[in-house]
N, C-alpha and C positions, 0 to 999 in steps of 0.2 A: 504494500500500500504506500501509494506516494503522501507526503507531508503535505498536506495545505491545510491553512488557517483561514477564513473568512475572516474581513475588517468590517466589513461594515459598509453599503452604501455603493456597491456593487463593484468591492477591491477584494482580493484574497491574494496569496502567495504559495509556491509553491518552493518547496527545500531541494534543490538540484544540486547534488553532490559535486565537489571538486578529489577528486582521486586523489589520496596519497598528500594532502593537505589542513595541515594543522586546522586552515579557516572551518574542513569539512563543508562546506556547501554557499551556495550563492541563493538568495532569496528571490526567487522570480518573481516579479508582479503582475495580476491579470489586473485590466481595468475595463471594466466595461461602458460599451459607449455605442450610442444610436446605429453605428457603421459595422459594429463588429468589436469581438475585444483586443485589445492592445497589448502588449507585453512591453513590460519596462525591464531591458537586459533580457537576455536568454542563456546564459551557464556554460560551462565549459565544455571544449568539444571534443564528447568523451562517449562511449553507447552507453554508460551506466549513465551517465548525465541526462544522455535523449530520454532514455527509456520514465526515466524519472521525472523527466518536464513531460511528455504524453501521457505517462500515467496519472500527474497532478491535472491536466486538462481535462482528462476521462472522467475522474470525480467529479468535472464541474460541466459534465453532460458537453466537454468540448473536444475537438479535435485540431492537429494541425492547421488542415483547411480551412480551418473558421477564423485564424487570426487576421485582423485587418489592417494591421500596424506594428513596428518594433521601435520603441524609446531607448536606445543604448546612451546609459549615464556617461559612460569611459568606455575606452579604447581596450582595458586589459580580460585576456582570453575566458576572466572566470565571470565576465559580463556580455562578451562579446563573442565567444567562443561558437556558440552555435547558431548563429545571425544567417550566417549561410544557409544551412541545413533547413531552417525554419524558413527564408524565402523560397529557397525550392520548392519544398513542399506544398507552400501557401501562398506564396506571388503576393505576399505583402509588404509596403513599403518599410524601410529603413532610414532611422532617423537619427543622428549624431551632431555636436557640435564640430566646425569646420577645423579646427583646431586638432582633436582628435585625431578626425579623418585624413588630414594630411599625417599623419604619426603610422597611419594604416594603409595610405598608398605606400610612405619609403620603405616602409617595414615589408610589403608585399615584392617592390620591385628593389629591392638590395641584392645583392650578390651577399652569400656569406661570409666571404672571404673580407669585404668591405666591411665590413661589420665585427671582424671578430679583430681588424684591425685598428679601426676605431676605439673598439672597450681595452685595445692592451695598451694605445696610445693614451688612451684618459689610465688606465692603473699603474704604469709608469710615472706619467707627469705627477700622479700621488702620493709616489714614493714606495709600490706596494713590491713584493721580493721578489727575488726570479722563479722563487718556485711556487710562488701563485701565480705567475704569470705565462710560466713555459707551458702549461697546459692549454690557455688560449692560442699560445704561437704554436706548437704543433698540432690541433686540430684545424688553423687557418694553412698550414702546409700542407695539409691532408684535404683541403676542399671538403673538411667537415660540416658539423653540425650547423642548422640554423641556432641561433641560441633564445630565439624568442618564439613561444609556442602562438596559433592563434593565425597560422596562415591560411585555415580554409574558412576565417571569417569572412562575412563579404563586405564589400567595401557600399557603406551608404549612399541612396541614393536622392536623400532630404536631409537638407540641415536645421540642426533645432538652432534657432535664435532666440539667442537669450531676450527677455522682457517680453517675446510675443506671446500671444496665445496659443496651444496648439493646434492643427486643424482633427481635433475632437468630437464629434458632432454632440451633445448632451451636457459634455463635463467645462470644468475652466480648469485647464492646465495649463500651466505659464513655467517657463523655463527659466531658471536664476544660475547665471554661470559662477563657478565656485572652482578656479584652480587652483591647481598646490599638489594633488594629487597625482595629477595627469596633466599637461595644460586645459585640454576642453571639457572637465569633468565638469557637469552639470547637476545641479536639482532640480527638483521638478516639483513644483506647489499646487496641490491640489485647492483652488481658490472657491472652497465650497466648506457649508457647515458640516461641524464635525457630527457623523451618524448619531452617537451616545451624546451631543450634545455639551463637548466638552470646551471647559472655557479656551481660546486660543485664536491662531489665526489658519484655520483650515487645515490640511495634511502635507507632512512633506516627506515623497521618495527621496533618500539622503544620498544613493550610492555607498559609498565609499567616504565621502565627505565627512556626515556624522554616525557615528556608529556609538554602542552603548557601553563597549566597555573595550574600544580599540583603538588604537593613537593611528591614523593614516599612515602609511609611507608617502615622506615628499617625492618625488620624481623628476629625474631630468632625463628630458628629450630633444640634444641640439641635433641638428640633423650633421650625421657625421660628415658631410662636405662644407660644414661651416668652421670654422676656427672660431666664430665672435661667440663672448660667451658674454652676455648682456642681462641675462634673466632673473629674477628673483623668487624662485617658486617655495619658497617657506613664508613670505613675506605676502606672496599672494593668496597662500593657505589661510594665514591668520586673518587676513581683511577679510575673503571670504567666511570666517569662523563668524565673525561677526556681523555679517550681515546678516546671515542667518539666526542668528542671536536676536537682531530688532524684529526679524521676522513673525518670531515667538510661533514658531505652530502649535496648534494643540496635540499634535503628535509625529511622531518617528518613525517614516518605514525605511530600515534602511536596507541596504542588499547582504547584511551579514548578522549574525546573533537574533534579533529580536527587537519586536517595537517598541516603542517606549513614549513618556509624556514632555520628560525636563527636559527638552531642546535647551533654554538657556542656559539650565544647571552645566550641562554636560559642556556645554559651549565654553562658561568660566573655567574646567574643569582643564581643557585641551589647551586655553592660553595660558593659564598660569604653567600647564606641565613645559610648554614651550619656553617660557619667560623664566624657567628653573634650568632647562636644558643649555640653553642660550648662555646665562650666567656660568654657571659649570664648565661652560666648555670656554668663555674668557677667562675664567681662571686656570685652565690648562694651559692657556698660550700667552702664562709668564713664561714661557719657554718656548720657543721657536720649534714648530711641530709639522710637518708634512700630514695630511689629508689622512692618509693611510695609519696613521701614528695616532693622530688624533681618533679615528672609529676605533683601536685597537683599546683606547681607554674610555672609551664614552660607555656608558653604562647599557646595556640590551638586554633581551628575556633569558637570555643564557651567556655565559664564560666565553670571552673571544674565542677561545681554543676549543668550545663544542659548537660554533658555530659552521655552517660546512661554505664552500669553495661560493657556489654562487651564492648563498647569501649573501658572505663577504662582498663581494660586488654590491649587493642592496645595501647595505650600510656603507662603504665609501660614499657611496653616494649620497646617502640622507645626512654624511658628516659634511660632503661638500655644500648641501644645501643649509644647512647653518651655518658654514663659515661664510657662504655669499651672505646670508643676513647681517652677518656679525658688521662684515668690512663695507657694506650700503647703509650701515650704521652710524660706520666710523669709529667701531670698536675694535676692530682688527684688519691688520695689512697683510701683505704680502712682500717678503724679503728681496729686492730688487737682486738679480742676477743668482737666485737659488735654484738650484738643480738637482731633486724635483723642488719643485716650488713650497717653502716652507711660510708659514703665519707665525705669525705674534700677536701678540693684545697689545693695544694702543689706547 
């Protein structure tokens, strides 16, 4: 029996497992609407995944065919993952913000070898050792692996724009863009009363954004033919924390754990942990620290040394994403002529 929970006011979800992943599952949303029901994300693409998004549709007397639409918050495989499989199927449209979707055309048309050259030139310039690193160089000699799962997603072919309405027939769904996560990671505010009547301001699918008892990953995505590195995506996490915050919804659907009420709660909750993180990690660089040095001390759910190979890559990276806050701050530099590139607190 597949997991679905009914919300209230013709929304339910359904629990589509991710294989072999701690998250366990992505929360699929059905929405129903004049034209047919909608799907906000569709789950990893995986046949225990499928079989578990059909099976949750069968409870609700639906099938493939019948979807009329796909809302994808973000770009990554355990939201985006079966986007294909599901148009096939149903010749329903697909909808992403444009930001995303260009992350899903490079990602589609890369060579891997570009790509696995790319991540060893950012884990060098970090400082990280030759023997985290010689695994990447011999699988780009060997015209190895893709290293990003989620290539038989399909590529959208409508963009959500943020502030508009969606085209909905029945419902107010309004799209609020929210990066940090992904650049095009969006919400989506169900601009209707809440079914139970709850005091707030209507429903909000979170993605990835808010979740109840999970700190996001920041993400970076320059495209590897670019050298400029310009972005702020921790910086635009936390503004987006907060808009969300004045939003105040009267509840939380997000795509992972469980729905919940305290949007604001949860909202203070993620800025102070940032505004702690931030601190800690200036007070690391009264020493002059390379990227890689720096994730090796910043605190995580487990011991640097049980942490495995590409994780390690996801943490460089969310260490690089609060060093760019720190130093668009003005609270940390970069050591002119360091090789790899070393910080300080300033």
């Amino acid at each position: 029996m597949a997991q679905v929970t009914e919300h209230g006011g013709g929304v339910w979800s359904i629990e589509v497992p991710i294989p072999d992943n701690p998250l366990g599952h992505t929360l699929v949303h059905v929405i129903e609407t004049d034209s047919g029901p909608v799907l906000i994300d569709t789950g990893w693409d995986d046949p225990t995944s499928w079989d578990a998004l059909t099976a949750g549709l069968a409870e609700l007397s639906l099938g493939i065919t019948d979807i009329h639409g796909v809302l994808i918050t973000h770009h990554h495989p355990d939201h985006h993952g079966l986007s294909g499989q599901v148009r096939e199927e149903s010749g329903a449209w697909l909808a992403m913000h444009a930001a995303d979707t260009e992350v899903v055309k490079r990602t589609r048309g890369a060579e891997p070898a570009v790509w696995l050259e790319y991540l060893t030139r950012k884990l060098a310039a970090a400082g990280a050792p030759d023997e985290h690193i010689e695994p990447l160089r011999r699988a780009r000699a060997s015209g190895g692996m893709r290293t990003l799962p989620g290539l038989r997603a399909a590529v959208p072919d409508r963009e959500i724009v943020p502030g508009d309405l969606l085209p909905l027939p029945g419902r107010r769904l309004r799209a609020i863009w929210t990066p940090g996560h992904t650049p095009g990671h969006v919400c989506l505010h169900l601009d209707e009363e809440h079914p139970a009547n709850r005091p707030g301001n209507g429903r909000l699918f979170s993605g990835d954004h808010l979740l109840p008892g999970i700190t996001p990953h920041i993400g970076l995505y320059e495209d590897p033919d670019d050298a400029t590195v310009t972005d702020d995506p921790l910086g635009d996490y936390l503004a987006s924390l907060e808009r969300i915050g004045r939003l105040a919804p009267a509840e939380v659907l997000p795509a992972h754990q469980h729905a919940f009420t305290d949007a604001a709660g949860r909202v203070r909750e993620l800025l102070t942990h940032h505004e702690d993180r931030l601190r800690d990690l200036r007070a690391l660089l009264a020493q002059p620290l390379t990227t890689w040095q720096i994730a090796e001390r910043m605190e995580w759910n487990r011991p640097w040394e049980q942490i495995p190979h590409g994780s390690r890559n996801i943490a460089v990276s969310e260490a690089e994403a609060h060093l760019r806050r720190l130093v668009k701050l003005g609270q940390a530099e970069a050591l002119t002529g360091s090789d790899p590139v070393t910080y300080v607190a300033v």
